[in-house]
Backbone as a chain_set.jsonl record, in Angstrom:
{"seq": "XXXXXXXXXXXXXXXXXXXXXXXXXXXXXXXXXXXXXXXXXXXXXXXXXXXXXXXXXXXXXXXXXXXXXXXXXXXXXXXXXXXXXXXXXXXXXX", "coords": {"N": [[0.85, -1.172, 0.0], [0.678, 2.014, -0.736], [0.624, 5.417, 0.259], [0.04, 8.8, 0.259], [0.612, 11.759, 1.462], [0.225, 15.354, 2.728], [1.274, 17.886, 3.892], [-0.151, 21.413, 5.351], [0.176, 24.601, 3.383], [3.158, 26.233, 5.02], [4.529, 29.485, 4.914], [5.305, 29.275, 2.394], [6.138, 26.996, 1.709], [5.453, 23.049, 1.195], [5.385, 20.132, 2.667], [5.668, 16.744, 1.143], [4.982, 13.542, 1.871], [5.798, 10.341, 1.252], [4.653, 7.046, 1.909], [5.278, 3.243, 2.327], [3.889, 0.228, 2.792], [5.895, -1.831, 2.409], [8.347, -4.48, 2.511], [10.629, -2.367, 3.359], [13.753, -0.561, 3.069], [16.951, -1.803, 3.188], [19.001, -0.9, 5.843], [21.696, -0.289, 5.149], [21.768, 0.321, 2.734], [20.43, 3.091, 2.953], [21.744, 6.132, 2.796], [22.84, 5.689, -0.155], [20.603, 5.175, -2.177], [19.662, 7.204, -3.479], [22.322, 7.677, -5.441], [24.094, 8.164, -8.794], [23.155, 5.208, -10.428], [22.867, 3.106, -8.333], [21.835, 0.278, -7.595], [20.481, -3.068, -6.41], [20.159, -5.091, -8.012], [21.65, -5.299, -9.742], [22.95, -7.587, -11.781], [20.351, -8.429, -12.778], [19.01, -7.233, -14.544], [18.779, -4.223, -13.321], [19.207, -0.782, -13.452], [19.69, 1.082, -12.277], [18.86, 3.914, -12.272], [16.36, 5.18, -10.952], [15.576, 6.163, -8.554], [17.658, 8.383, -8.817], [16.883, 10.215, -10.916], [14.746, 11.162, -9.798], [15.61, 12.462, -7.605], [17.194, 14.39, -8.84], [15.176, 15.656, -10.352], [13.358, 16.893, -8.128], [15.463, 18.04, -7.078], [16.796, 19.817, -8.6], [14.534, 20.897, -10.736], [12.64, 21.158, -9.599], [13.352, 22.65, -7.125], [13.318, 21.373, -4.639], [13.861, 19.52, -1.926], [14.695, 16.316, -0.896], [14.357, 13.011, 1.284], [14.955, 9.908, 2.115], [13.851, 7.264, 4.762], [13.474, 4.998, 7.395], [9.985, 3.549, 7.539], [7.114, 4.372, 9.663], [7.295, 2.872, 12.264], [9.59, 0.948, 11.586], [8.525, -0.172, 9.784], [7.923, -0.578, 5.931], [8.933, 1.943, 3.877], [9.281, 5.475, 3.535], [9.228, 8.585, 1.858], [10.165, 11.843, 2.234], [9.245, 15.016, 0.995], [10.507, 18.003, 0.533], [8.753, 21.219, -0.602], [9.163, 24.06, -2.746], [6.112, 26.295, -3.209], [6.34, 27.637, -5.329], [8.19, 27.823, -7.874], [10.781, 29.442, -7.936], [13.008, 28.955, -7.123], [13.953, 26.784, -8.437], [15.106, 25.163, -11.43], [14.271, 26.18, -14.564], [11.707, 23.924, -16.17], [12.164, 22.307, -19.106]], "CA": [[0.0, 0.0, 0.0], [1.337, 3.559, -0.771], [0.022, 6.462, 1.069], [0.565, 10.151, 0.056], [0.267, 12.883, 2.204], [0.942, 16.571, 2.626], [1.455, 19.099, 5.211], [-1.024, 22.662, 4.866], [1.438, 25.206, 3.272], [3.785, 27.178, 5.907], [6.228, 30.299, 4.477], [5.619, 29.112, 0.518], [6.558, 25.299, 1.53], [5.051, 21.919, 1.613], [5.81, 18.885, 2.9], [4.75, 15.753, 1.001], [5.294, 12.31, 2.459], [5.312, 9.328, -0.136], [5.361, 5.912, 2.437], [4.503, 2.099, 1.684], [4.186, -0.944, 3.851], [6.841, -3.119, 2.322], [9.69, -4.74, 3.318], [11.736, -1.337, 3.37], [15.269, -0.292, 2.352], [17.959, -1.989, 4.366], [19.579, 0.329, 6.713], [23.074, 0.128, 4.623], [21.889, 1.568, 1.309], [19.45, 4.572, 2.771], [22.483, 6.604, 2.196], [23.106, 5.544, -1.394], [19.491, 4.978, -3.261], [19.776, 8.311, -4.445], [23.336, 7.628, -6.148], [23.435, 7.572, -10.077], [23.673, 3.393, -11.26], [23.108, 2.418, -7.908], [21.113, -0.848, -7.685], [20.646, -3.896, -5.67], [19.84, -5.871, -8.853], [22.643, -5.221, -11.661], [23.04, -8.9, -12.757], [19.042, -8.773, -13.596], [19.034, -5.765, -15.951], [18.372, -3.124, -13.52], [20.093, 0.374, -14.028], [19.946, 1.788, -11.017], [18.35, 5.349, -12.073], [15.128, 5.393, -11.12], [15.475, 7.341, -7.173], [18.598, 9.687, -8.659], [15.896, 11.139, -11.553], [13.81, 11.744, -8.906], [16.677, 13.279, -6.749], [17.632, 15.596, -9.961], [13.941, 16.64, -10.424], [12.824, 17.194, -7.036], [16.561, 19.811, -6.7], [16.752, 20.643, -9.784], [13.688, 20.79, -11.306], [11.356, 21.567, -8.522], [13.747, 23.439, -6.284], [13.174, 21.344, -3.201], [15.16, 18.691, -1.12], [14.238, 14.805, -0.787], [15.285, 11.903, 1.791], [14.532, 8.925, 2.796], [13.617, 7.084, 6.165], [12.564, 4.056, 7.558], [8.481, 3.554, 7.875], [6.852, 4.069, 10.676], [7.615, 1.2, 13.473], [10.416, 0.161, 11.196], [7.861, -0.64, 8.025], [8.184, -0.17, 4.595], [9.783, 3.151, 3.745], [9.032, 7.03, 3.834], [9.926, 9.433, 1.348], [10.09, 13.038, 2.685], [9.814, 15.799, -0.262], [10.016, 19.52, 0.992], [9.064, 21.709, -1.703], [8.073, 25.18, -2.44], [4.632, 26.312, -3.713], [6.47, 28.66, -6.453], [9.647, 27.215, -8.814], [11.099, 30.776, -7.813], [14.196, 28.618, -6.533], [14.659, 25.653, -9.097], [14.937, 25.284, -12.771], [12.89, 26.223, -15.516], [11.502, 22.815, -16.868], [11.957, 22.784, -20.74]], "C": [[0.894, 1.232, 0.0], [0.659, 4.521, -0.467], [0.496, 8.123, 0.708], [-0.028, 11.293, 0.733], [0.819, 13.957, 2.555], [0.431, 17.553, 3.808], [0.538, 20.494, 4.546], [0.718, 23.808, 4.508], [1.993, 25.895, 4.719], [5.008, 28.018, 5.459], [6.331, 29.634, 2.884], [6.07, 27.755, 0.545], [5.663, 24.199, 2.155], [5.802, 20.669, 1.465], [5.191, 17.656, 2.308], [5.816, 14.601, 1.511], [4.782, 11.088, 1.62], [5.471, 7.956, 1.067], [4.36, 4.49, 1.999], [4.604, 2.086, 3.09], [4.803, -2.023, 3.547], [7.608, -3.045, 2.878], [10.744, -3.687, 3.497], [12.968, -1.595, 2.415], [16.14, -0.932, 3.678], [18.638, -0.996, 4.47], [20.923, 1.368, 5.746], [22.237, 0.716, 3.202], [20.462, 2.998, 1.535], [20.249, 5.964, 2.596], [23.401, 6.859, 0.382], [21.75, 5.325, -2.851], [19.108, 6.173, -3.968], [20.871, 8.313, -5.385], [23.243, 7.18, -7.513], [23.716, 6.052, -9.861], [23.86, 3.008, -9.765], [21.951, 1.101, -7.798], [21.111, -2.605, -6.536], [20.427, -4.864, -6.961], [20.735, -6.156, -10.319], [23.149, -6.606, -12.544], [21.593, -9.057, -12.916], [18.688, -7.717, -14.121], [18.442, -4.994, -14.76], [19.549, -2.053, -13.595], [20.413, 1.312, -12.799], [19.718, 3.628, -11.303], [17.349, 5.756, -11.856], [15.302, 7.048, -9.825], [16.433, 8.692, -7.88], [18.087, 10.253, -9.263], [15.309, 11.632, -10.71], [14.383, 12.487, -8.462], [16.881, 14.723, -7.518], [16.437, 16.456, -10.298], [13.087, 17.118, -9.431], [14.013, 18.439, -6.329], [16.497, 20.321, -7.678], [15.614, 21.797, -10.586], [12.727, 21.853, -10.447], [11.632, 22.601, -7.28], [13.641, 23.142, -4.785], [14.244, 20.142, -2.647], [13.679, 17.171, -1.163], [14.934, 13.686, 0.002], [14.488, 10.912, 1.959], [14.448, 8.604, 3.907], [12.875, 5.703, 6.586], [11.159, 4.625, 7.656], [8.161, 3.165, 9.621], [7.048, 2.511, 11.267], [8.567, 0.244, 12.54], [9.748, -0.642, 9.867], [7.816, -0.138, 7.438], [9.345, 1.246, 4.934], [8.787, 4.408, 3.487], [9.485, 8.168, 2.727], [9.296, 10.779, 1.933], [10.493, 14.102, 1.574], [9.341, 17.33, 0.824], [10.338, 20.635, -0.211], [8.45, 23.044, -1.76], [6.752, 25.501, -3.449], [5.095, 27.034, -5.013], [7.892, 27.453, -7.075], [10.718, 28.414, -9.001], [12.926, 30.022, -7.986], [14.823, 27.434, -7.581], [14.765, 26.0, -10.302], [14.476, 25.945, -13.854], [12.717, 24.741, -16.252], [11.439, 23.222, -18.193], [10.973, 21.899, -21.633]], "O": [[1.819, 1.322, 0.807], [-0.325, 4.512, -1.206], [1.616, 8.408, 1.13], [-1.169, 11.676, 0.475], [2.021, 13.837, 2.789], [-0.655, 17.752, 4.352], [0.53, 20.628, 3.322], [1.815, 23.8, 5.066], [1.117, 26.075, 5.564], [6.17, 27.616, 5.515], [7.416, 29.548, 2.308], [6.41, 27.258, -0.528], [5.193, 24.274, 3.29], [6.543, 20.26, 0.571], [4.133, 17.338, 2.851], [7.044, 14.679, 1.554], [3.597, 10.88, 1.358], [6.674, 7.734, 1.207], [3.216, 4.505, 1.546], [4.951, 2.833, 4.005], [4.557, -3.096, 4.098], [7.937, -2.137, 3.641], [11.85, -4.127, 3.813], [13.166, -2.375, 1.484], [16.002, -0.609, 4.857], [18.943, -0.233, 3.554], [21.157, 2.567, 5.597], [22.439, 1.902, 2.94], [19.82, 3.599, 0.674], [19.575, 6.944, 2.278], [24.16, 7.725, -0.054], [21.948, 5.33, -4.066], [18.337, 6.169, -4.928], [20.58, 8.979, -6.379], [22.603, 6.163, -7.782], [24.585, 5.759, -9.04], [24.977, 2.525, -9.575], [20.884, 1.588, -8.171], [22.188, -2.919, -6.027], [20.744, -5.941, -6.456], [20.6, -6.808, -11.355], [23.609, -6.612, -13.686], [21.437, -10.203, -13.338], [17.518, -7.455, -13.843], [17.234, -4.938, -14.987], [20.712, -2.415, -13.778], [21.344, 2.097, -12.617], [20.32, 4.472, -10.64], [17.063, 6.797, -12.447], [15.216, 8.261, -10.015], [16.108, 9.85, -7.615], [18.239, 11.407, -8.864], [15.277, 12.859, -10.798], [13.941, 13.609, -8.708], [16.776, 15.842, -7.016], [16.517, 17.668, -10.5], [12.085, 17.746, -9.771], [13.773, 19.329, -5.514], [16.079, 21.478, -7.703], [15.756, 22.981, -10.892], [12.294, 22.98, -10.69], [10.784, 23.2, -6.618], [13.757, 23.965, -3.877], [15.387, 20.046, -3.093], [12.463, 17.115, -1.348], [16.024, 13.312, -0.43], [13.269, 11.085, 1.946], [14.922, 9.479, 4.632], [11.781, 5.402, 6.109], [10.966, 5.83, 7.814], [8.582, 2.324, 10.415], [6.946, 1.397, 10.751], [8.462, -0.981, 12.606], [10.303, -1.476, 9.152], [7.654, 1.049, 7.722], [10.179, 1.445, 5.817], [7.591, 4.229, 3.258], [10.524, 8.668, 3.156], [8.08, 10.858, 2.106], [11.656, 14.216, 1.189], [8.354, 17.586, 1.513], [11.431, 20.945, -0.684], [7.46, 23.326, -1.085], [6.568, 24.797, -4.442], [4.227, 27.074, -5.885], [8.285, 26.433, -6.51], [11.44, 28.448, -9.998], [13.806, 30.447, -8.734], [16.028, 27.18, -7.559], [14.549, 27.192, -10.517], [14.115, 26.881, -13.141], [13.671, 24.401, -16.951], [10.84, 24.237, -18.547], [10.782, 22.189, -22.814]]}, "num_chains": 1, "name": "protein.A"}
């Protein structure tokens, strides 16, 4: 199950919160699943860019910040996006 939820604006920023209830991210790569080509799967074709697009269009793009986190009581996982209500601060998308 995936759950999305967002904070009321405060100061031009919101908080959205992306979390499941799967088995999570082990502890050792919640520091690296943003890294380009990283992967837990590279002998079964994956590529390992899915999270660092995200990473690049959530600073880049969108002008805000993104981490990860275990799930509540240690389930699934959490993504934490803090972003602002304007694109004053990021990119211009082309």
């Amino acid at each position: 199950v995936i759950d999305v939820t967002a904070t009321p604006p405060v100061n031009g920023l919101v908080d959205i919160f992306v979390t499941d209830n799967g088995g999570g991210i082990p502890t050792e790569y919640l520091n690296t699943i943003f890294d380009p080509f990283f992967t837990t799967k590279r002998n079964q074709g994956g590529t390992g860019l899915g999270l660092h697009i995200v990473h690049n269009i959530v600073h880049g793009v969108l002008g805000g910040t993104i981490h990860v986190e275990k799930g509540v009581n240690g389930v699934g996982t959490r993504l934490v996006l803090h972003l602002p209500l304007n694109n004053e601060g990021g990119a211009v998308a082309s």
